[in-house]
N, CA, C and O atoms as a MOPAC input file, in Angstrom:
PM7 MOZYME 1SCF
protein

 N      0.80600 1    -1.18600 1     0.00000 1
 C      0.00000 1     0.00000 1     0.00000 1
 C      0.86200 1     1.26800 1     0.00000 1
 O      0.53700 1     2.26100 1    -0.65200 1
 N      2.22300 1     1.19100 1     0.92200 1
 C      3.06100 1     2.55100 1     0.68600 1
 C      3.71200 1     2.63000 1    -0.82700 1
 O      4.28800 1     3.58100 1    -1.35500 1
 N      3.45800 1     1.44300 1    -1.30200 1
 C      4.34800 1     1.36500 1    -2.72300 1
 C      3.43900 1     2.44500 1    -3.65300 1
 O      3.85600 1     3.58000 1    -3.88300 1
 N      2.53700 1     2.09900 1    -4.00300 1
 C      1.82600 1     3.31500 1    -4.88500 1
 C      1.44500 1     4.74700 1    -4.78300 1
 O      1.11600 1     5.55400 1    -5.65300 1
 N      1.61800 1     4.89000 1    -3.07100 1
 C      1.39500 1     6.35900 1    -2.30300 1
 C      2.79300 1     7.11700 1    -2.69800 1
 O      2.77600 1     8.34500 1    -2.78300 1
 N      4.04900 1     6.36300 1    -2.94900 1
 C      5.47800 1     6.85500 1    -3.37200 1
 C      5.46500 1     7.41900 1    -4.38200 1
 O      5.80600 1     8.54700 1    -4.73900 1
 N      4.72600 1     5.92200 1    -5.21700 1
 C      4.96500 1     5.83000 1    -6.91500 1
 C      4.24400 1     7.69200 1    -7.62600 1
 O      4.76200 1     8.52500 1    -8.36900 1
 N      2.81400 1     7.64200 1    -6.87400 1
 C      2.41000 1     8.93900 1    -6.84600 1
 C      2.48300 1    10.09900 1    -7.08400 1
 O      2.09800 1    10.87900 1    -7.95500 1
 N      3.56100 1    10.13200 1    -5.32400 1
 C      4.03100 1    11.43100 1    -5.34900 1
 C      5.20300 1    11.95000 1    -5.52900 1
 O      5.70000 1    13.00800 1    -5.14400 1
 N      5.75800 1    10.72300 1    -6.42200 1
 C      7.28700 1    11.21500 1    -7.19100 1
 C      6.51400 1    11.21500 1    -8.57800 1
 O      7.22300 1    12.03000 1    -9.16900 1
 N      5.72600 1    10.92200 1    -9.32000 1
 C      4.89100 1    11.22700 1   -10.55100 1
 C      4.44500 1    12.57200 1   -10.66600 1
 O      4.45000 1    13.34800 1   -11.62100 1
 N      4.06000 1    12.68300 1    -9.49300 1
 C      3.41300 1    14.13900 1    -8.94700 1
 C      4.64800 1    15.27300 1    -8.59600 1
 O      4.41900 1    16.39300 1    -9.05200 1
 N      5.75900 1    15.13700 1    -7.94200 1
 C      6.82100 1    15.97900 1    -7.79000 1
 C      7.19800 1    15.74200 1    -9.02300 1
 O      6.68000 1    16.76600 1    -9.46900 1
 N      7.90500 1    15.00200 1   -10.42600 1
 C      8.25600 1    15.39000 1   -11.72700 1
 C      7.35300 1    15.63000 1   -12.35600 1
 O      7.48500 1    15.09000 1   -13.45400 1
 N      6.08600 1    16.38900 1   -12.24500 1
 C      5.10900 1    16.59700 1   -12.98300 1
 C      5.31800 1    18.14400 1   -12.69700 1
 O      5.42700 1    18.97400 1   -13.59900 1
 N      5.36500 1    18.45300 1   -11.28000 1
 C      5.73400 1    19.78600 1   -11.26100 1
 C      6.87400 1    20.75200 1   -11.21500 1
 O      6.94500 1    21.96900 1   -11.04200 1
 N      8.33700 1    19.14300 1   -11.57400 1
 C      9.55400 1    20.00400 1   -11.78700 1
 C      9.15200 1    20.43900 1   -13.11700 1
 O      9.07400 1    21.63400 1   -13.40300 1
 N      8.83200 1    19.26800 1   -14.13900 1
 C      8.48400 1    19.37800 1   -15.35200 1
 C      7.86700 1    20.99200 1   -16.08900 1
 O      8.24100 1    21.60200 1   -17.09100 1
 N      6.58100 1    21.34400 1   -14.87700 1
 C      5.88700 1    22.49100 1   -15.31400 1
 C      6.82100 1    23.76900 1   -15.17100 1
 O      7.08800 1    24.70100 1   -15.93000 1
 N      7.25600 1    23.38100 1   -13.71600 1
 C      8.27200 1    24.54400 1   -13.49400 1
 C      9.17300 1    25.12600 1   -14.62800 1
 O      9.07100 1    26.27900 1   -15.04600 1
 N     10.12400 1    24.13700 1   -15.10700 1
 C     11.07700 1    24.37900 1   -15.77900 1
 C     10.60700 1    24.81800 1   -17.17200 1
 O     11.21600 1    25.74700 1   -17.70400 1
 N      9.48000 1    24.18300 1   -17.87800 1
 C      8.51000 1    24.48200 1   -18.76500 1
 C      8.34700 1    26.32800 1   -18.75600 1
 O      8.54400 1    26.88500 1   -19.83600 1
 N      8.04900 1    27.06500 1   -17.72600 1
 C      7.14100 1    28.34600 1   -17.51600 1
 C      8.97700 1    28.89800 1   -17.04100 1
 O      9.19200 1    30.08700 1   -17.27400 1
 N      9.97800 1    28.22400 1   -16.53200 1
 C     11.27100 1    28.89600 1   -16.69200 1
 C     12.05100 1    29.45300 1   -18.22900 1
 O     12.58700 1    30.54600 1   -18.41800 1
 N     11.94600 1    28.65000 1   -18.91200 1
 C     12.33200 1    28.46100 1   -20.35800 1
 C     11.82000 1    28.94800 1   -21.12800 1
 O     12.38700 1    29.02200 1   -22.21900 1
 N     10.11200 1    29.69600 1   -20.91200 1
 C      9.88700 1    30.19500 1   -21.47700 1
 C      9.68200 1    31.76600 1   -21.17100 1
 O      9.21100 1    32.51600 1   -22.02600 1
 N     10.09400 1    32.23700 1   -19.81000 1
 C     10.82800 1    33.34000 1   -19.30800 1
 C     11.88900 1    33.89500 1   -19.58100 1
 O     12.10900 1    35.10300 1   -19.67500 1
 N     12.81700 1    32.73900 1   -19.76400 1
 C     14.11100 1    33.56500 1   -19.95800 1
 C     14.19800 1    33.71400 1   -21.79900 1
 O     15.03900 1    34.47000 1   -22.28600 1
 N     13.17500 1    32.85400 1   -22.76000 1
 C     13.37900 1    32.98500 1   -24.21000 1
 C     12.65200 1    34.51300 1   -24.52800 1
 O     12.98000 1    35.20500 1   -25.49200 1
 N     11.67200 1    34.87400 1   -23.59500 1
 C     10.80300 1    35.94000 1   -23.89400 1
 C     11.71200 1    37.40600 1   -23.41200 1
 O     11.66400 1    38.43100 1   -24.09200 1
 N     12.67900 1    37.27000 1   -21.89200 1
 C     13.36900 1    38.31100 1   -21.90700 1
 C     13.87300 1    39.10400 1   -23.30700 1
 O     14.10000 1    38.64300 1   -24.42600 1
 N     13.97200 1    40.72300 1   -22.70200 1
 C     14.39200 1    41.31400 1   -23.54800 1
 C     16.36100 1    41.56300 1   -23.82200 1
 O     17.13700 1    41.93800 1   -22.94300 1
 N     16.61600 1    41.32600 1   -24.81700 1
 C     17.95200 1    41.18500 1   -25.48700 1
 C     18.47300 1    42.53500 1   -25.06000 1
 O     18.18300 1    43.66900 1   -25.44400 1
 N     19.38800 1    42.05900 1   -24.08900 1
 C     20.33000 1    43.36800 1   -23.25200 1
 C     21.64300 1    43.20300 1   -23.95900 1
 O     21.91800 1    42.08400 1   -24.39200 1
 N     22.62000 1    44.36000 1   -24.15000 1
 C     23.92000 1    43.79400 1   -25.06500 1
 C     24.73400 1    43.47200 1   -24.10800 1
 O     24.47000 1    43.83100 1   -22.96100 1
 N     25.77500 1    42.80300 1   -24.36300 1
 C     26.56600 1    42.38600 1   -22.62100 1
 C     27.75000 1    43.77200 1   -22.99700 1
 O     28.17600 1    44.32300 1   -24.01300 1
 N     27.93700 1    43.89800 1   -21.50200 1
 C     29.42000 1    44.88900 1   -21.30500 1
 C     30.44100 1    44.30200 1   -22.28700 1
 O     30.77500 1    43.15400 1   -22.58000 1
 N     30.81600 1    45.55200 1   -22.69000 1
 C     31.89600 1    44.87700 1   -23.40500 1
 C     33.24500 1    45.83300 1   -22.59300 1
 O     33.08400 1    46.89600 1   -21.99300 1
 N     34.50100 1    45.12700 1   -22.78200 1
 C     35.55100 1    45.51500 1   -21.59400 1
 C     36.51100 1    46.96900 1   -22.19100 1
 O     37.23800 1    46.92200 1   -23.18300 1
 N     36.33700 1    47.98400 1   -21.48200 1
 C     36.69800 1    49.44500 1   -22.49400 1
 C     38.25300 1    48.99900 1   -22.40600 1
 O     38.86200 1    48.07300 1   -21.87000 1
 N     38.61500 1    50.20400 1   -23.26000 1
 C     40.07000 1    50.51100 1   -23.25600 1
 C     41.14100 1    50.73000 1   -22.21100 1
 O     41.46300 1    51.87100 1   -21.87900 1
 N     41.60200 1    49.83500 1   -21.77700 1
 C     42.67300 1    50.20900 1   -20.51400 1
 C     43.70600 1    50.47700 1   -20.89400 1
 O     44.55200 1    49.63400 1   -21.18900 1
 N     43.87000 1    51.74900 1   -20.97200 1
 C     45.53900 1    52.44900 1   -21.17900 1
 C     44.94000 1    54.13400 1   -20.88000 1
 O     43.80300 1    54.58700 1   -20.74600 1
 N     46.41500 1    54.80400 1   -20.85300 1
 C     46.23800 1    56.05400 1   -20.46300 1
 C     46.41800 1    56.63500 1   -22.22700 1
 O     46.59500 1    55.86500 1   -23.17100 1
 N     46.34000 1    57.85500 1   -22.31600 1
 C     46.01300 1    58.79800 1   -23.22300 1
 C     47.24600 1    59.11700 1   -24.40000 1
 O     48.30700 1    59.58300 1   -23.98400 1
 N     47.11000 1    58.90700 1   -25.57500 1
 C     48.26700 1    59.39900 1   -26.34500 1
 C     48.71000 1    60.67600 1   -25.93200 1
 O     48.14000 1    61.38100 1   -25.09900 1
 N     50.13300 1    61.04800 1   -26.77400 1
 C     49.98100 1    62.90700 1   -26.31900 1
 C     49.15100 1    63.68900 1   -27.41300 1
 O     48.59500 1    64.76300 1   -27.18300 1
 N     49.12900 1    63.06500 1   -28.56600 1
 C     47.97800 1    63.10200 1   -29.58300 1
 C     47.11400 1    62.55400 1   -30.12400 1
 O     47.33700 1    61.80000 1   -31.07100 1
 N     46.01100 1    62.77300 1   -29.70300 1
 C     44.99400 1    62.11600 1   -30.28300 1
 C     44.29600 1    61.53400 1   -31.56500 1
 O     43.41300 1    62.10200 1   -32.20800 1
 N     44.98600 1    59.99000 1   -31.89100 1
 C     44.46500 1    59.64000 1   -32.91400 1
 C     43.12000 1    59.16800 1   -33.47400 1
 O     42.25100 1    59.14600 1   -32.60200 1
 N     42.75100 1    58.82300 1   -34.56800 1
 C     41.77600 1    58.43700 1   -35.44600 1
 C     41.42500 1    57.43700 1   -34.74000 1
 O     40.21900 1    57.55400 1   -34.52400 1
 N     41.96200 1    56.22000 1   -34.11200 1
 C     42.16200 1    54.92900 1   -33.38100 1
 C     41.73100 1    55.23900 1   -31.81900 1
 O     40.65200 1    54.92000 1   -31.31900 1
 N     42.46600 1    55.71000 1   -31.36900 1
 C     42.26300 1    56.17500 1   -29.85800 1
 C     40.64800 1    56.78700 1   -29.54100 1
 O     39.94900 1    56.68000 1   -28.53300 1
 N     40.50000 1    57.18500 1   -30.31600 1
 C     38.76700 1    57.96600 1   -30.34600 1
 C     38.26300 1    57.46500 1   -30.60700 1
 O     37.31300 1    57.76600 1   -29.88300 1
 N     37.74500 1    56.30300 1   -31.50700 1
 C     37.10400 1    55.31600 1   -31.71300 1
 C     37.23500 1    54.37500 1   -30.32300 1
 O     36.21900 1    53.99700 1   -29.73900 1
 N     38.30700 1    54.10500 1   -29.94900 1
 C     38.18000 1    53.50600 1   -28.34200 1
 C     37.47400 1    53.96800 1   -27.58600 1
 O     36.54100 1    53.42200 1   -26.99700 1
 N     37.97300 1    55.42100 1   -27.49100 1
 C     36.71200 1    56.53900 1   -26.34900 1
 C     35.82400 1    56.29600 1   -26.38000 1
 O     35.26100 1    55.69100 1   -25.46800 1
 N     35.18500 1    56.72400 1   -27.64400 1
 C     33.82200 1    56.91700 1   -27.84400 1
 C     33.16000 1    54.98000 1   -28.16200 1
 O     31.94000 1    54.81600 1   -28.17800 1
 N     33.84800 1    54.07400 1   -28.32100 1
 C     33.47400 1    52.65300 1   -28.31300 1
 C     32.97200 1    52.80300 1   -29.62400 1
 O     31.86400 1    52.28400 1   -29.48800 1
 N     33.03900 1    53.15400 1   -30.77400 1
 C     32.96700 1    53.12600 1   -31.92800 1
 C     33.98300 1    52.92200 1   -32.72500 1
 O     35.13900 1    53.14200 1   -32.36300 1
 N     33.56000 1    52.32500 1   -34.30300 1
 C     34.75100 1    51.47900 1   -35.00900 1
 C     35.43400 1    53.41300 1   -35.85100 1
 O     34.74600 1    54.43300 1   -35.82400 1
 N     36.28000 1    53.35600 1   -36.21600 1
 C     37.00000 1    54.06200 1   -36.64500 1
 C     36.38600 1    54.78600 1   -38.04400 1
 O     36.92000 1    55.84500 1   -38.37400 1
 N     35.32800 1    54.28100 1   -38.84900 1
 C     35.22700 1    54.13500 1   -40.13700 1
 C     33.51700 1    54.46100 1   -40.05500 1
 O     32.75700 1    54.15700 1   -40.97500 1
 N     33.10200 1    55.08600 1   -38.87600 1
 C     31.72000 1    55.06600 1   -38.43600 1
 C     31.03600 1    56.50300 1   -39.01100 1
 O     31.78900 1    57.47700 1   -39.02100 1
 N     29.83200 1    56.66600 1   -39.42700 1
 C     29.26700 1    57.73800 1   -39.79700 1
 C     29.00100 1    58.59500 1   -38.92200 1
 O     29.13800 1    58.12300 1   -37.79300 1
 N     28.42900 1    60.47500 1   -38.94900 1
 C     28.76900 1    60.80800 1   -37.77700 1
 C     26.84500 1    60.74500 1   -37.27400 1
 O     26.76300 1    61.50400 1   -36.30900 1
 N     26.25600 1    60.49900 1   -37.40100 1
 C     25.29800 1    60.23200 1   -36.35800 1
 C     25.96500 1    58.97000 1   -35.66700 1
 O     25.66700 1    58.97700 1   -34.47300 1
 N     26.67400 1    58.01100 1   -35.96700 1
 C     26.85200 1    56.95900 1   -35.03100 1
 C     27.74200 1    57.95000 1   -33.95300 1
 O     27.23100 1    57.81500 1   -32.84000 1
 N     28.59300 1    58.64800 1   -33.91700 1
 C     29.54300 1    59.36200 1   -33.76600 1
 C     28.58700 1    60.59500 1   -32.67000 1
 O     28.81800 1    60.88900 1   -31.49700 1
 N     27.73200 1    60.99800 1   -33.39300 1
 C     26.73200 1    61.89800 1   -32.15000 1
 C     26.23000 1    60.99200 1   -31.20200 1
 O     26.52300 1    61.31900 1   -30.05200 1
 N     25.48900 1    59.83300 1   -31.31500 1
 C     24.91500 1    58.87700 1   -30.75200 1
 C     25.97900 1    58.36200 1   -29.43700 1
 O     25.70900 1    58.27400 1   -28.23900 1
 N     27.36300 1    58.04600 1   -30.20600 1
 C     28.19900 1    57.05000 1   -28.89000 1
 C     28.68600 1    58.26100 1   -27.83300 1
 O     28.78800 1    58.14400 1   -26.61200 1
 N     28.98200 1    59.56900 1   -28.71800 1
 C     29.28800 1    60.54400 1   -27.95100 1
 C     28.03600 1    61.34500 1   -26.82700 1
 O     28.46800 1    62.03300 1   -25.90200 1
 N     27.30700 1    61.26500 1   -26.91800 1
 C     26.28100 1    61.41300 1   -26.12200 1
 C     26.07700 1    60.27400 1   -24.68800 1
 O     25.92300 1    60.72100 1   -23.55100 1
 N     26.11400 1    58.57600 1   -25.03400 1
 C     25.82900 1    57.89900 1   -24.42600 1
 C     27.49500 1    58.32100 1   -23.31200 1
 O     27.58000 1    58.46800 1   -22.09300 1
 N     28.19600 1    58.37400 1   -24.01100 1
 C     29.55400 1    58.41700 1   -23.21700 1
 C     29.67600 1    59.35200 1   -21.93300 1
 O     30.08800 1    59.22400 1   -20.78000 1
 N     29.01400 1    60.52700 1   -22.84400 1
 C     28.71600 1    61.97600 1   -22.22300 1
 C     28.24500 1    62.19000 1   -20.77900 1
 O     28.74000 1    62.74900 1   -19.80100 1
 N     27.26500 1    61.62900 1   -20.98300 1
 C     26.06400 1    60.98300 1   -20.30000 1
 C     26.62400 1    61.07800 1   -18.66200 1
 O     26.53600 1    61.78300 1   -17.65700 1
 N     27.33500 1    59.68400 1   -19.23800 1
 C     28.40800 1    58.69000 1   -18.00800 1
 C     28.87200 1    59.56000 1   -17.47900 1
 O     28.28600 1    59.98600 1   -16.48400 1
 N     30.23000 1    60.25100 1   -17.95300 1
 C     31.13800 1    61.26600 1   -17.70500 1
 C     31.20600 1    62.88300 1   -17.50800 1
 O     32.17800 1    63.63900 1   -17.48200 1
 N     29.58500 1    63.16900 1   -17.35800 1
 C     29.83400 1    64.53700 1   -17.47200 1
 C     30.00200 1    65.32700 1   -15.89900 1
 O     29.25200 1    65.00100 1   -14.97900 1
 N     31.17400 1    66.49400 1   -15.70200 1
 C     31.44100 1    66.52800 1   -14.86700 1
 C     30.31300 1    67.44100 1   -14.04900 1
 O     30.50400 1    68.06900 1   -13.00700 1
 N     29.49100 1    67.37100 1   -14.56400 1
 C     28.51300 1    67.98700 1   -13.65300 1
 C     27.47700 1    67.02000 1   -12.88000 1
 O     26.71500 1    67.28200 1   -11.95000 1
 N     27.67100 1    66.00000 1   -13.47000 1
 C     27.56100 1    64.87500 1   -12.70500 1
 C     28.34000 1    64.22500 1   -12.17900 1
 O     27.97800 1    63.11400 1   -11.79200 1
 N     29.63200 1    64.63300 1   -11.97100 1
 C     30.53100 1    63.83000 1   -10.76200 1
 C     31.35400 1    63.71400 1   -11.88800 1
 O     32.42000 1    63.63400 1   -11.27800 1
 N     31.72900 1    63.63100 1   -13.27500 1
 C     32.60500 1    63.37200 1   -13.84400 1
 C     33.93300 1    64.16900 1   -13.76400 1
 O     34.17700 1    65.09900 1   -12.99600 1
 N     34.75500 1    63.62000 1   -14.71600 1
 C     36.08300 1    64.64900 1   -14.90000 1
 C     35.99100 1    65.42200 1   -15.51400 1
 O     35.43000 1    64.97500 1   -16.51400 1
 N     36.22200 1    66.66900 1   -15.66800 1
 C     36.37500 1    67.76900 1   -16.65900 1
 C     37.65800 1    67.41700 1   -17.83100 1
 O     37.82400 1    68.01300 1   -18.89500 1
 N     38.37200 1    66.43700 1   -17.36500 1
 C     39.59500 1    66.14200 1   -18.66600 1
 C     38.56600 1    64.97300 1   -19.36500 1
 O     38.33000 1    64.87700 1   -20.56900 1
 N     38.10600 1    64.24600 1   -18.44900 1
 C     37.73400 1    63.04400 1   -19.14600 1
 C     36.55200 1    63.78300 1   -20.49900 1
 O     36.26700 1    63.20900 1   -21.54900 1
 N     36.12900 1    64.93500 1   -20.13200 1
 C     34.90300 1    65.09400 1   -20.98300 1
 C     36.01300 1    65.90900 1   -21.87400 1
 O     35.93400 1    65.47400 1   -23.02300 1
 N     36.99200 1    66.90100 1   -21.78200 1
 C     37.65400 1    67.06400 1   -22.63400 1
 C     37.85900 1    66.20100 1   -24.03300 1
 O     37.42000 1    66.32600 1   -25.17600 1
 N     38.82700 1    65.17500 1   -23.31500 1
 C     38.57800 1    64.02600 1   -24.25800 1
 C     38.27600 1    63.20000 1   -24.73500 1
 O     38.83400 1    62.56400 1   -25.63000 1
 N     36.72000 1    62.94300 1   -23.90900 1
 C     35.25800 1    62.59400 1   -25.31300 1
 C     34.82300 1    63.52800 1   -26.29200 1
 O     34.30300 1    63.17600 1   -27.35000 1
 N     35.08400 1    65.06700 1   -25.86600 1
 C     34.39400 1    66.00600 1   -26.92000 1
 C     35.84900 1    66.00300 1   -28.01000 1
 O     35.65200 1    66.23500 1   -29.20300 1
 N     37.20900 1    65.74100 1   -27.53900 1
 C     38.44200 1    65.88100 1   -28.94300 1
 C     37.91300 1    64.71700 1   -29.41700 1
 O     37.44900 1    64.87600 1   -30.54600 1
 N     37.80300 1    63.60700 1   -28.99200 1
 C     37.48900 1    62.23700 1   -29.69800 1
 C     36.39800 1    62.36900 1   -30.68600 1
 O     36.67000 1    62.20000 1   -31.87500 1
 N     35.08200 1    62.68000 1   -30.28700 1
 C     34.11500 1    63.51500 1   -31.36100 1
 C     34.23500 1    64.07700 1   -32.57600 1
 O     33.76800 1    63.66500 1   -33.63700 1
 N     35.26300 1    65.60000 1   -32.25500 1
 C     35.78500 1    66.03500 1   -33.01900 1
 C     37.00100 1    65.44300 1   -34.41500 1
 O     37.00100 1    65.75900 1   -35.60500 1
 N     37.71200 1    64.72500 1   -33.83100 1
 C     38.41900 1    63.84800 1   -34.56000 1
 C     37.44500 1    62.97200 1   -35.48700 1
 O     37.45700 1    63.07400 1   -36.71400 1
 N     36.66600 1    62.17100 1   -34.83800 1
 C     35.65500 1    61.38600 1   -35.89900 1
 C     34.91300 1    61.76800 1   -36.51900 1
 O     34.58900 1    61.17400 1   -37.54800 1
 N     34.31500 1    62.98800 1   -36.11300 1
 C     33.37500 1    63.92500 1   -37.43100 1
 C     33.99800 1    64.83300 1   -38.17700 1
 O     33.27800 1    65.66700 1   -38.72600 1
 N     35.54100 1    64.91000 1   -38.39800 1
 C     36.28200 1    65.98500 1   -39.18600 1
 C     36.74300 1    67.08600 1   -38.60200 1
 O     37.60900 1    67.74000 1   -39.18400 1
 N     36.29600 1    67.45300 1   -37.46700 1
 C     36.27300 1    69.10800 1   -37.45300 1
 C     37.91300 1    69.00700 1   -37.38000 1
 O     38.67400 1    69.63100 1   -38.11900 1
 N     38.17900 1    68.38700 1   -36.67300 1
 C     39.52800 1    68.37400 1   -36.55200 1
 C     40.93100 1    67.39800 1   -37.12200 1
 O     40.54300 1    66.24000 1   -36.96700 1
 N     41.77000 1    67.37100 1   -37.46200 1
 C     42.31300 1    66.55100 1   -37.91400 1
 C     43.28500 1    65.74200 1   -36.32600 1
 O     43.27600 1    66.27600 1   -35.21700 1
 N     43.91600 1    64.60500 1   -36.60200 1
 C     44.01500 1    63.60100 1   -35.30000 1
 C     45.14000 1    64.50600 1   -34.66800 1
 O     46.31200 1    64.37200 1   -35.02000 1
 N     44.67600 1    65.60600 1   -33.54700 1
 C     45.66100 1    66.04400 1   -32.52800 1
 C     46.97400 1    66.74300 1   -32.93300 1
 O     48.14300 1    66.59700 1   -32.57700 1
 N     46.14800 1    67.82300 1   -34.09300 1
 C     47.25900 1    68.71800 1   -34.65500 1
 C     47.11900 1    70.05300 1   -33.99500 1
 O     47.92000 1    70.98200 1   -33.88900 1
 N     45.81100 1    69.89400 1   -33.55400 1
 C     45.45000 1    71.39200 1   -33.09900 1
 C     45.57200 1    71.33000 1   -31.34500 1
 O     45.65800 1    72.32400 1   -30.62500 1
 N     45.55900 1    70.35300 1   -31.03000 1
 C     45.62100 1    69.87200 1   -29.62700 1
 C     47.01500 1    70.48100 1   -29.13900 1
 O     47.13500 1    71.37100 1   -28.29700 1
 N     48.51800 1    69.53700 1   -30.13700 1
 C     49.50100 1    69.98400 1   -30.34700 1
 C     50.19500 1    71.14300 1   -30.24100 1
 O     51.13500 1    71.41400 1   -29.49300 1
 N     49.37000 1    72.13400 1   -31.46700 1
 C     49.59000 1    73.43700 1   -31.18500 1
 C     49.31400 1    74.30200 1   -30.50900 1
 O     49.92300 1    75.36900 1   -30.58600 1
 N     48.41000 1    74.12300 1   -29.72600 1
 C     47.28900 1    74.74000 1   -28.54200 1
 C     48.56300 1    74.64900 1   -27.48300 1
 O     48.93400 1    75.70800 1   -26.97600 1
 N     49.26000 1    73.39400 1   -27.12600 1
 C     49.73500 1    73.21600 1   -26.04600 1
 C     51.07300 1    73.37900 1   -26.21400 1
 O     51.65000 1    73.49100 1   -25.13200 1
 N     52.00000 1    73.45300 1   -27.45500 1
 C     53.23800 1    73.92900 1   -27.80700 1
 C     53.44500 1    75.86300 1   -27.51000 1
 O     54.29200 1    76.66800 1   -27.12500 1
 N     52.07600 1    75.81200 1   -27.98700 1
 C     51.89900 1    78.00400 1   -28.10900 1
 C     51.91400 1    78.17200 1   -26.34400 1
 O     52.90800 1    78.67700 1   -25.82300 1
 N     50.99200 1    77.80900 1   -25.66700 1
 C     50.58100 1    77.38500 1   -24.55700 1
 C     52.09600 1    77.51200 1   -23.05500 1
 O     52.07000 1    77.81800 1   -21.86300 1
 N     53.25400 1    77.06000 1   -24.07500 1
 C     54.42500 1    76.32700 1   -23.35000 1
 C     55.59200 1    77.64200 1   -23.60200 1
 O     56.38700 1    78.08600 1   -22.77300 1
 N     55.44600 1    77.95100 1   -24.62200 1
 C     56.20500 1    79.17400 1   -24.99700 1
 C     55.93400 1    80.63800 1   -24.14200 1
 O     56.55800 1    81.65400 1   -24.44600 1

């Protein structure tokens, strides 16, 4: 008589791991698609700022159009602005990095001379 009261309620407990995992699987397929961190640039700063280096900053590929270029510079912005606790260099050089990728400037010629005139 205990034999079928077992048989039961282990039929009955994998009936409701079964459902469980069922209503799990279909939780985590329905979540929404988050992008994973990706790991930034660890190094300190050229003395001029290249084409390469700004594309690191700003986490954009080098060869990017400039709304992508307004877009990463904004999200970056965001993070770093020193009126929110950020650095005032660090936003420095997200806004040269910007500049470098949308033209205004060419890679850390004017940076250069700013700080050569600057020294004199």
């Amino acid at each position: 008589m205990a034999t079928p009261l077992v048989a039961g309620l282990a039929v009955a407990a994998a009936a409701l791991a079964g459902r469980y995992s069922i209503q799990a699987w279909n939780a985590y397929k329905a979540r929404p698609i988050v992008p994973r961190m990706r790991k930034f640039y660890e190094g300190g700063f050229q003395p001029t700022m290249t084409r390469r280096e700004a594309a690191l900053i700003l986490g954009v590929r080098e060869t990017v159009n400039a709304e992508k270029v307004k877009e990463a510079h904004k999200r970056v912005m965001v993070a770093n602005h020193p009126d929110a606790g950020g650095s005032h260099y660090l936003a420095s050089k997200i806004n040269e990095a910007k500049d470098i990728l949308s033209g205004k400037t060419k890679g850390g010629t004017t940076a250069l001379k700013s700080h050569q005139s600057g020294c004199q």
